[in-house]
N, C-alpha and C positions, 0 to 999 in steps of 0.2 A: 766124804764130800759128795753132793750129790753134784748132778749133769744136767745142766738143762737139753734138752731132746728136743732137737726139731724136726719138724713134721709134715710132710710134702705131698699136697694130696691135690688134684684139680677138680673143681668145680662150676658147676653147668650155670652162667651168669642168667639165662633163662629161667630155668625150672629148680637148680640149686643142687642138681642129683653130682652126689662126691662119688670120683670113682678111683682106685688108685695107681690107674696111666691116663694118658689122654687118649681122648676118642673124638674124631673126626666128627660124628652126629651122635647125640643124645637118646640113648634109648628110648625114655621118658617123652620129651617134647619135641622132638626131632630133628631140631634145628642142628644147624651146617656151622662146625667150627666155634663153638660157644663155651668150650673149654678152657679155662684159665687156671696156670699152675700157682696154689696158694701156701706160702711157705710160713708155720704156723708154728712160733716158738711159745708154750704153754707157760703160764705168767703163774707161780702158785700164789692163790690168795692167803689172804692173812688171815691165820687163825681168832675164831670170835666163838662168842656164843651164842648159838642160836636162837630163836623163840620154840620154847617149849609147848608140848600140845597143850590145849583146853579143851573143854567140854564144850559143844556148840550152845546150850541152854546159858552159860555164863557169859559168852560175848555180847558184846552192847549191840543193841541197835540203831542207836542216835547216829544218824547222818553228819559227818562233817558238813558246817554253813557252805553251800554252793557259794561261788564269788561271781554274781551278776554285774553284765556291763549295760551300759545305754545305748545297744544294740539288740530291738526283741528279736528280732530276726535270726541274728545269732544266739540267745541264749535259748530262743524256740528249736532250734536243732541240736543244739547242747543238750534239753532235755531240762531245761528250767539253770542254766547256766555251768559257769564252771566247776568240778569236782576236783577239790585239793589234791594232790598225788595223783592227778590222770595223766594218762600220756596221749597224747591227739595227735592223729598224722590227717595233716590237710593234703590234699595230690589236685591235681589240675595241669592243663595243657600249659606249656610257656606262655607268659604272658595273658594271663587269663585274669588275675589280680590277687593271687597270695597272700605275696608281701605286702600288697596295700591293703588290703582283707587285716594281715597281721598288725601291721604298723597302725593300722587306726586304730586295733582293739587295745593295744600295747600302754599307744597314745589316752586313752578314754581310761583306761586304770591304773595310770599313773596321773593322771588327774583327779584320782581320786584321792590322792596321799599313797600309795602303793608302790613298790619300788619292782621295777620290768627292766629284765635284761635281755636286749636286742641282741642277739649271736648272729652274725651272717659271714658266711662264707665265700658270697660269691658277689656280693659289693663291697667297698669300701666305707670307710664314715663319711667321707662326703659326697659320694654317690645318695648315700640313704639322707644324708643331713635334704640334698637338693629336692627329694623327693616327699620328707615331709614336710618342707617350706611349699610344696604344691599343693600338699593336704593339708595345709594351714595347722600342724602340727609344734608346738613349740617347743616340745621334750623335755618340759620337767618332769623328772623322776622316772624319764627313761632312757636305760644307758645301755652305751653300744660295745659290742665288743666283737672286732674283727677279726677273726682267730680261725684256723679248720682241724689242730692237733686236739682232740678231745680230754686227752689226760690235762690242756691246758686249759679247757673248758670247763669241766667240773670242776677245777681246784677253782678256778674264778668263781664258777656258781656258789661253790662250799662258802668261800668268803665271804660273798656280797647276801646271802641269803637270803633271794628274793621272791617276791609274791608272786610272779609268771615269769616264766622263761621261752624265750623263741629259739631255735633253732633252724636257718634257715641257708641252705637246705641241706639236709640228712645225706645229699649224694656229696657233698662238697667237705665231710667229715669223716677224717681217719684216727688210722690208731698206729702208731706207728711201727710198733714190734710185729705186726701181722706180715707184713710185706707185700701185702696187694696194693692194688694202686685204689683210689678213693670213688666209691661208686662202683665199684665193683659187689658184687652178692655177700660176700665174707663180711665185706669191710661195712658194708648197709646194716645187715644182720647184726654184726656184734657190738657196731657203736649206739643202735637202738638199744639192745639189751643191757648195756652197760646205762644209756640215760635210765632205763627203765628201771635199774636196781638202786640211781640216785636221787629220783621223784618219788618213789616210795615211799621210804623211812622220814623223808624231811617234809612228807606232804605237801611240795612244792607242785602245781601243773604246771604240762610242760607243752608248749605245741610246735611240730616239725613238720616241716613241708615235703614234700616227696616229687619227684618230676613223674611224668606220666609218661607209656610205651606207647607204640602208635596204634597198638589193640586196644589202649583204652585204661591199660591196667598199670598200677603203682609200680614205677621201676623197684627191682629189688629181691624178687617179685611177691609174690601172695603172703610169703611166709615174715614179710613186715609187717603186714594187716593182722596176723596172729600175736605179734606180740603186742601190741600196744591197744591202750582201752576204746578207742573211737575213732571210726573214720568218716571222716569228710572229703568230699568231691566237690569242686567248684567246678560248674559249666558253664558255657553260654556259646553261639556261635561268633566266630571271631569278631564279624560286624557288625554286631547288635551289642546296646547296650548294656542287655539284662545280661546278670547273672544267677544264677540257681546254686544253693548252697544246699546241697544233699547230704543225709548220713548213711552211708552203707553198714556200719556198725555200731554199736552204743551199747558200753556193760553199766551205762547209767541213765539209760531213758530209751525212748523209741527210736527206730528208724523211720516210722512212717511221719515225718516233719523234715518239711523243707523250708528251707526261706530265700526270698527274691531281693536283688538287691539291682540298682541300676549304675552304671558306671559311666561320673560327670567328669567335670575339670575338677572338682575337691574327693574324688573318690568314690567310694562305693558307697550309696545312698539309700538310708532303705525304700524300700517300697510297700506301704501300708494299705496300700489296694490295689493287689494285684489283676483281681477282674477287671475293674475300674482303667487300669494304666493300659495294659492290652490292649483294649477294645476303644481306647480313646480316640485312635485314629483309623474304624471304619467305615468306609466311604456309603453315604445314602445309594441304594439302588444297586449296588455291586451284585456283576453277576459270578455266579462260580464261588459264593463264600457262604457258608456256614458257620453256626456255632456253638460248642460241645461243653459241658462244663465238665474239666475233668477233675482228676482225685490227684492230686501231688501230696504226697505222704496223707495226712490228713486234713489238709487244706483242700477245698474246692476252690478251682481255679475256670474262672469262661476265657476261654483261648477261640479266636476265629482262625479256620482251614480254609483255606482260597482254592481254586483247582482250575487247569485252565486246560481246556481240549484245542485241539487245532489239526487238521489232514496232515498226515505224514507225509517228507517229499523224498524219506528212504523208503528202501523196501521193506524194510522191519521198525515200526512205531517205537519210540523211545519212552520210556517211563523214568521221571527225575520224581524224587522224594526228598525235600527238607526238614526235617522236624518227626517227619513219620516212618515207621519201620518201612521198610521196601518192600519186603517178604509178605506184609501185611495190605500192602496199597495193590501187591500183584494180587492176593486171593480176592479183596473188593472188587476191581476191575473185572475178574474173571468171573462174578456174582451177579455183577452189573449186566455183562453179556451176554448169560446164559439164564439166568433166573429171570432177569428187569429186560431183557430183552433189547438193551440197546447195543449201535453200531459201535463198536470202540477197536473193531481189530484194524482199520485203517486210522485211530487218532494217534498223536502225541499227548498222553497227560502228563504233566506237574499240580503237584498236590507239594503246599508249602502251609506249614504256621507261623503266624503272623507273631512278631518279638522273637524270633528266635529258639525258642522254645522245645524241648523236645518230649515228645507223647510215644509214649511203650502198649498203654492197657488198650484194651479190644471194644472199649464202650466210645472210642472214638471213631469205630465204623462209621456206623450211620451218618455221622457228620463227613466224613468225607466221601461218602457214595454220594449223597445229598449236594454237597460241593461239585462233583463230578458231572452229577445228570444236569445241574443248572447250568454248567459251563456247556454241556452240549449241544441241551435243548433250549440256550439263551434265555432263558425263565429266571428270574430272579426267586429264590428261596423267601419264605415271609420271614422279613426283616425284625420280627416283634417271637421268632417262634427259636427254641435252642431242640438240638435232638439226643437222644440217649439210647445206646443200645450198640449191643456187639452182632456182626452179622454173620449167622451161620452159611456155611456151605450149599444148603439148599435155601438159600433167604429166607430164612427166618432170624427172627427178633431175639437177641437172651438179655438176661437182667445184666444189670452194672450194679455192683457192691455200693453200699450207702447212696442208694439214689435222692432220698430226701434230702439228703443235705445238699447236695449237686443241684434240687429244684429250687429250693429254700433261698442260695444264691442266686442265681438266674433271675429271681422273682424280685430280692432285693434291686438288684442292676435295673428292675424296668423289664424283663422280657415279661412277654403276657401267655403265652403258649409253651410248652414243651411236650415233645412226643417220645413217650415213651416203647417199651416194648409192653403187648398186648397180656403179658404172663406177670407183670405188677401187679401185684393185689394187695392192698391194705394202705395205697402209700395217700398220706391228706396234701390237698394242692392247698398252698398259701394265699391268702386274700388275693384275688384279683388273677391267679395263674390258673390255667385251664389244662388239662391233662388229657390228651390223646391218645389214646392205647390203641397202636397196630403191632400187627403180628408178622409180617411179614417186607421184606423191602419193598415191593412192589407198593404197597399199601402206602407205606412212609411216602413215597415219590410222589404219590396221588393229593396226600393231602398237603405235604409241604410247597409244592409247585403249583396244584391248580389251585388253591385257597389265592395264588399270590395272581394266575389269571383271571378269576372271577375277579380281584379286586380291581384289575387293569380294567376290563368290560363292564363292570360296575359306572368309571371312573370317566367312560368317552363320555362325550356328548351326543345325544340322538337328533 
């Protein structure tokens, strides 16, 4: 007669490192008390027969039909849409729009004749019923099922065997023979692996939501992102409308596509011009703003960077950064002051992008040093001119990856000018855009600010 064996080992709800006592801090990631004891009665599977090897030359190449919705936005970060048997972990801050991300896609292909089963854990059916009555959702052909025990999960999926599945959210689903409590690393861990050995074989997709740590990363932690085929990140800042649909990984298309989506009274809305929406609301004559086109996956995007100087009334100048690295707006600053020569160690700057927005790459220097000296030197930047270029340490100019395309736009929009870095060679300026090549920051500040003085002096009356 055999014994079932239990098995008592704790593990680091951080980082996941198993050790077999507890330990006060984690060797691994160091944190303080993050040790959880997980009592782990091994379940034997049921004898099958496996798939036998094959020859790689004999396996098909024929792609299962992607299942597109009437959302490009999201099938553009899908990677041309959905993939039968994938498993998708969406993560985002509470409240960011998930569920309503999920609910509409759910909603949109079960209107197509398609059968979607809603799994939620941590609303009820008529919490969800009130919220797609908001999204003007009418749920045919898609059905809910309020449940968090997964063994009860899958046996319903088994049944109902349908074209997408939600799971929402992965931290809100156990398993009951483990003895951890739900959300916990074991219990994230193995109720992923187990969805992921039942989307497989029955080529069903599956997409699950994940809550986000306050570093930024998918509770659970890293070692969720490893099992499953695609991940997505929903951002936006809490008070802005937009949202930014990122992929950080895809075993079926690229990561470098994002999509923008705006969030109304009916939900998430796409947004089909993103330069265009941005920059709709700025102001003639503003001083302290600038505007960059940057690279979002492979999208060019024209985003305006505002900057505002003002005397400091502490003894140490304050620097606030919204949207832009901080790390990155202190070496501009310290460029500004030693290369360009201006007074900045008595200012306060803020440097913000306008929508929310957040910018990582280094070709949005220029635009915010440019932002910076206008706010100082009260000069208005030329309102018709976009800048490009990352700012070295001793000011100089470097390229930015696919600049044509970053001109190409700007040019569509109406701008008439872009200044690039002086080491571009080869790039064609678009009917009607003019192309600036400076080498240096100094150089940039010269031509973007006094082109906008001569206009002023041009412009008095004698």
């Amino acid at each position: 007669m055999e014994r079932s064996h239990s098995k008592t080992t704790f593990v680091c709800q951080n980082c996941g490192r198993e050790s077999p006592k507890w330990l006060g801090r984690c060797p691994d990631c160091q944190e303080w008390n993050s040790f959880v004891e997980v009592k782990l009665t091994p379940k034997k599977p049921p004898r099958h027969q496996g798939d036998k090897p094959r020859e790689l030359s004999g396996v098909s190449s024929d792609d299962l039909p992607r299942i597109t919705l009437p959302l490009a936005e999201f099938n553009r970060v899908l990677g041309g849409g959905i993939v039968p048997g994938s498993l998708v972990l969406i993560g985002g801050d509470p409240g960011i729009g998930k569920s309503t991300l999920l609910l509409q896609a759910s909603a949109l292909l079960a209107r197509k004749g398609e059968r979607v089963i809603y799994v939620s854990g941590e609303e009820s059916a008529h919490q969800i019923k009130l919220r797609a009555d908001r999204l003007g959702v009418d749920g045919r052909g898609l059905y809910l099922l309020t449940e968090t025990d997964l063994e009860l999960i899958i046996q319903s999926l088994t049944e109902a065997s349908p074209s997408l599945a939600v799971i929402d959210s992965i931290q809100t689903v156990y398993i009951d023979e483990m003895g951890a409590v739900p959300g916990s690393l074991s219990q994230v861990r193995e109720c992923t692996m187990r969805l992921m050995r039942w989307a497989k074989p029955s080529n069903t997709p599956l997409f699950i939501t994940g809550h986000v740590t306050k570093e930024g990363a998918i509770a659970g932690p890293k070692a969720l992102e490893h099992i499953v085929d695609t991940v997505l990140y929903l951002e936006g800042e809490p008070f802005s409308s937009y949202r930014l649909l990122r992929s950080a990984k895809n075993r079926f298309g690229s990561t470098n596509e994002v999509g923008l989506f705006e969030m109304g009274e009916g939900g998430l809305m796409e947004v089909e011009n993103p330069s265009l929406a941005l920059l709709s609301g700025r102001a003639q004559g503003a001083i302290g703003s600038a505007v960059v086109p940057t690279l979002e996956g492979s999208r060019p995007i024209l985003v305006e960077i505002q900057a505002l100087t003002s005397t400091t009334s502490f003894g140490l100048p304050r620097r606030t950064a919204n949207g832009v690295d901080f790390n990155r707006l202190l070496m501009v600053i310290a460029v500004l002051t030693k290369r360009a020569g201006l007074a900045l160690g008595g200012q306060d700057i803020i440097a913000n992008v306008v929508g929310g927005l957040k910018i990582s790459e280094p070709s949005a220097d220029l635009a915010i040093a440019l932002a910076i000296a206008s706010s100082l030197q009260d000069i208005q930047v030329d309102p018709a001119l976009v800048a490009i270029g990352e700012v070295g340490l001793s000011g100089e100019l470097r390229m930015a990856p696919q600049i044509d395309r970053r001109i190409a736009e700007a040019a569509r929009l109406g701008f008439q000018r872009c200044l690039i870095p002086a080491s571009a060679k080869g790039i064609t300026a678009p009917g009607g855009m003019e192309l600036i090549g400076v080498g240096s920051l100094g150089e940039a500040m010269r031509v973007a600010l006094s082109r906008r003085k001569r206009h002023e002096h041009e412009a008095r009356p004698s």
